[in-house]
C-alpha positions as CSV (number, residue, x, y, z in Angstrom):
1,X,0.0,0.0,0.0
2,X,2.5,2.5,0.9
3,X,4.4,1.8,-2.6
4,X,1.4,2.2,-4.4
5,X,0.8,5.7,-2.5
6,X,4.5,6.7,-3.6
7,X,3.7,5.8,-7.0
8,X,0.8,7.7,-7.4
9,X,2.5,10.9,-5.7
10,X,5.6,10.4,-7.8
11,X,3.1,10.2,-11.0
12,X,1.5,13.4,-9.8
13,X,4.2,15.5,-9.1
14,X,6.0,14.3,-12.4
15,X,2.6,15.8,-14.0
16,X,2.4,18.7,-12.4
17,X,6.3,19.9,-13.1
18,X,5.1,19.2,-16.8
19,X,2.4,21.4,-16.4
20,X,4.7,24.4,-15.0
21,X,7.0,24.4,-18.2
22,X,10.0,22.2,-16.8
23,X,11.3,19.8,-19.4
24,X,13.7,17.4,-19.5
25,X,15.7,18.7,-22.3
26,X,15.9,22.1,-25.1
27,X,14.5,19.2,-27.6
28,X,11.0,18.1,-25.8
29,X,10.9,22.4,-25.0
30,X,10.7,23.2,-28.5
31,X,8.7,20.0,-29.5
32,X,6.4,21.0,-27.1
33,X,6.4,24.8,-28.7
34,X,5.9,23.3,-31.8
35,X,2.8,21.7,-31.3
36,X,1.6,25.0,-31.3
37,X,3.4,27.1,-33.9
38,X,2.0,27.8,-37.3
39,X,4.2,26.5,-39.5
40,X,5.0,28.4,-43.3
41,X,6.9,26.4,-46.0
42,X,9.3,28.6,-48.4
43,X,7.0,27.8,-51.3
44,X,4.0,29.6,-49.1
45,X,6.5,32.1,-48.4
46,X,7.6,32.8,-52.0
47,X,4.0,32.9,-52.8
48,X,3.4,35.7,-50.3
49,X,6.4,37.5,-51.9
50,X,5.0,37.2,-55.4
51,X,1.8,38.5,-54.7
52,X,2.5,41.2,-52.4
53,X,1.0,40.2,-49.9
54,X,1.7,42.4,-46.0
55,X,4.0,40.6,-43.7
56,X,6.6,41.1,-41.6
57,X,9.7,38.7,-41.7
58,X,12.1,38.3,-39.3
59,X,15.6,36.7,-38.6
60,X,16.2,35.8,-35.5
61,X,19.8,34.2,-35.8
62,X,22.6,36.2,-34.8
63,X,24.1,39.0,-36.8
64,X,27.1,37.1,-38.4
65,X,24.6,34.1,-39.4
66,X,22.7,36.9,-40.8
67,X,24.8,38.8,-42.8
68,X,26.3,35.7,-44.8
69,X,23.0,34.7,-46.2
70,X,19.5,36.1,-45.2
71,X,15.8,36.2,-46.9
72,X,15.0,39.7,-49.0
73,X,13.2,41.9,-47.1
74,X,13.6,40.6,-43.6
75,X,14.8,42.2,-40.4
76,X,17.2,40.9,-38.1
77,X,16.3,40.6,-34.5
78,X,18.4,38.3,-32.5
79,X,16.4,35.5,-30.7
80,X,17.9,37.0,-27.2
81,X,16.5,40.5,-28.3
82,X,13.5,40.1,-30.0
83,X,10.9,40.4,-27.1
84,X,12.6,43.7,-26.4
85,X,12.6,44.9,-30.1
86,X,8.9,43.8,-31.0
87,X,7.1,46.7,-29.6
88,X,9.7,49.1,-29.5
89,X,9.2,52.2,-31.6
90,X,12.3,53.4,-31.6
91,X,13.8,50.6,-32.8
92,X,11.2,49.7,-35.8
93,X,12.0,53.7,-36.9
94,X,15.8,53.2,-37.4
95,X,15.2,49.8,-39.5
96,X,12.8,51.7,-41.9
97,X,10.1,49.8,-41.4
98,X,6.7,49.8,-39.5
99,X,6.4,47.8,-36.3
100,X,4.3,44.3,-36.5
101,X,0.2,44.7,-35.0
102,X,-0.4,41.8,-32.5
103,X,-3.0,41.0,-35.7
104,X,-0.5,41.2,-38.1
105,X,1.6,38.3,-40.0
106,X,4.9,38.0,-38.6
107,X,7.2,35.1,-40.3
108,X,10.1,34.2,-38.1
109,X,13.2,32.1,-39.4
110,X,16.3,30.8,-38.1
111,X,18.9,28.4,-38.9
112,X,16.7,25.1,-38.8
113,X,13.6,26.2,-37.1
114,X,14.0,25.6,-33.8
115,X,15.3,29.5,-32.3
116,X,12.7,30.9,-34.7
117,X,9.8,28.1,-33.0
118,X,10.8,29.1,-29.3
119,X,10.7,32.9,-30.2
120,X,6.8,31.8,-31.9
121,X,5.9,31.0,-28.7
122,X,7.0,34.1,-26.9
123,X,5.4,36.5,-29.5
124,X,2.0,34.2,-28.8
125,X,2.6,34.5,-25.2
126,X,3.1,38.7,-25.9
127,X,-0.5,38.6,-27.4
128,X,1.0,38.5,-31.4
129,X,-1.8,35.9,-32.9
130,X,-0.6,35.4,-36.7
131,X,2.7,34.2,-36.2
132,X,4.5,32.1,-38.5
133,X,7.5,30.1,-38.3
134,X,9.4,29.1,-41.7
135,X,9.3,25.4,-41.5
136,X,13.4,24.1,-42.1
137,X,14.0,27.8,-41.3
138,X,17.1,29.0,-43.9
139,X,18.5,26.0,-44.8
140,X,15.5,24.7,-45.9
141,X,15.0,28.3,-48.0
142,X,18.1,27.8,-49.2
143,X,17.7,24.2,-50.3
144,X,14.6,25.6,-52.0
145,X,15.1,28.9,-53.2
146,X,19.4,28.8,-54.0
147,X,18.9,32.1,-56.0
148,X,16.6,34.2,-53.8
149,X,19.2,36.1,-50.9
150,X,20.9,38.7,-49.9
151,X,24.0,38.9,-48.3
152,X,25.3,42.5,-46.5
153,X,28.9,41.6,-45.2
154,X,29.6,44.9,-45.5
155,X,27.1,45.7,-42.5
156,X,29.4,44.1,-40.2
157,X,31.4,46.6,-38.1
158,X,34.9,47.0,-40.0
159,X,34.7,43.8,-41.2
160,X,35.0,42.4,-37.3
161,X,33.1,39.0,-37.0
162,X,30.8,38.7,-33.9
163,X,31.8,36.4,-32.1
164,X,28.7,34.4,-30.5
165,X,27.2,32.8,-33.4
166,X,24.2,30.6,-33.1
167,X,23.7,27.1,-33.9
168,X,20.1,25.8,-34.2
């Protein structure tokens, strides 16, 4: 009886740490996100392009990634920055571009997909509803779309590499 009563606890409180966001690993945390994301594939995404349609499309790798290869007519806001960055006026101003509605379609890509999943989760959770994630993330639009980039090397201060470079 008193194993069976340790079970049952051990069952319960294994639940309920699931149910307050602690995961075993970075994997099941962004399988768990991405139960939830809307996903876009890069022939949607060159479909939006072609027909003009309004969205917003963001990078969220780190500058260096960035600069060797990105999407046309995205913005680059870091992963570690973007929460910050969404809703900030000033910031939308010196890029050129208007800032994103919570109603508005946002795409978000990174590397692979899983940075760009993570930071779907935390525009959701910041009240953004139409946000997409680019399913493969760059690779994949790379794979798919060899001759539609940009690359702005130049951009990079002096020529000076960053130094922390992501790697989903």
């Amino acid at each position: 009886m008193k194993r069976t009563f340790i079970l049952i606890v051990a069952v319960l409180l294994a639940a309920a740490c699931q149910k307050n966001g602690h995961y075993a690993s970075v994997e099941e945390m962004v399988e768990q996100a991405a139960r939830e994301a809307l996903m876009m594939t890069p022939q949607a995404l060159h479909q939006l392009m072609e027909d003009y349609e309004p969205y917003t499309l963001i990078d969220v790798r780190q500058e260096l990634e960035h600069y060797h290869g990105f999407i046309p007519g995205t913005v680059n806001i870091p992963r570690g920055s973007l929460e910050f960055n969404i809703s900030d006026e000033n910031f939308w101003d010196a890029t050129g571009l208007y800032m994103p509605e919570p109603g508005e379609r946002i795409i978000l890509y990174c590397q692979k997909g899983q940075r760009s999943i993570l930071a779907a989760e935390s525009l959701r959770k910041l009240g953004y509803r139409e946000v997409y994630v680019l399913k493969g993330g760059w690779k994949n639009w790379e794979l798919s779309y060899p001759d539609i980039f940009e690359k702005d090397l130049d951009k990079l201060s002096g020529g000076e590499k960053p130094s922390n470079v992501g790697s989903c």
